[in-house]
C-alpha distance (Angstrom), angle and dihedral (degrees) to the residues before:
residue distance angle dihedral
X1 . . .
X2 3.76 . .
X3 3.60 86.6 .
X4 3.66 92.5 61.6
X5 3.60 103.1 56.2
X6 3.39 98.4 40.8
X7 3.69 83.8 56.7
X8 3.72 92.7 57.1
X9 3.05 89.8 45.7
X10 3.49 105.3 65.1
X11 4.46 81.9 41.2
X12 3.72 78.9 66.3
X13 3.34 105.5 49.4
X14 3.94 93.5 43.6
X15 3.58 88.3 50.4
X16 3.88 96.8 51.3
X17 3.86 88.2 46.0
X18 3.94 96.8 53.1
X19 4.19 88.4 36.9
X20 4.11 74.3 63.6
X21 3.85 107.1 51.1
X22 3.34 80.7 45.7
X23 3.59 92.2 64.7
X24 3.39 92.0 46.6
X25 3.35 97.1 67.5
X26 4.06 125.9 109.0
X27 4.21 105.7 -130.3
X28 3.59 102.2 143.5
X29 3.86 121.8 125.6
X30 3.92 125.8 -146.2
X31 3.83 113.4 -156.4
X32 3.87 129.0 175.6
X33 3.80 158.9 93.9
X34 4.04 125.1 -85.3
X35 3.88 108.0 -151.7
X36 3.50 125.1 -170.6
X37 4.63 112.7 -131.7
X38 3.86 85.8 -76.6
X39 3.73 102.9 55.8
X40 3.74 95.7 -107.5
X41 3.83 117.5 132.0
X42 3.26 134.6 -118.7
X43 3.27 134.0 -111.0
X44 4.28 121.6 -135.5
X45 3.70 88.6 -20.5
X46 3.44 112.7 -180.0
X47 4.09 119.1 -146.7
X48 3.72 136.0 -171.9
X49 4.11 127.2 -137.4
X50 3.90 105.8 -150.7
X51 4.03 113.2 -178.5
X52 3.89 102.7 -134.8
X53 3.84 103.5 161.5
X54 3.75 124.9 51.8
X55 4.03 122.4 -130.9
């Protein structure tokens, strides 16, 4: 019997530690159009993501 939980035990706690690499993991996508004041796009442009509120 012993043998059994501490089995499932261990499931558990492999389960919650790959459940959080998981997490971890960057996924997101970023999708748009830069325009200049005149509604023209442009070309190439390069833009920068900068985290300025914590979750």
């Amino acid at each position: 019997m012993f043998r059994h939980v501490a089995g499932f035990r261990i499931f558990l706690l492999v389960l919650a530690t790959v459940s959080c690499a998981f997490a971890q993991r960057d996924l997101s996508t970023l999708t748009g159009t830069v325009t200049d004041p005149t509604g023209a796009a442009i070309a190439n442009a390069k833009v920068t993501l900068i985290k300025t509120q914590q979750l």
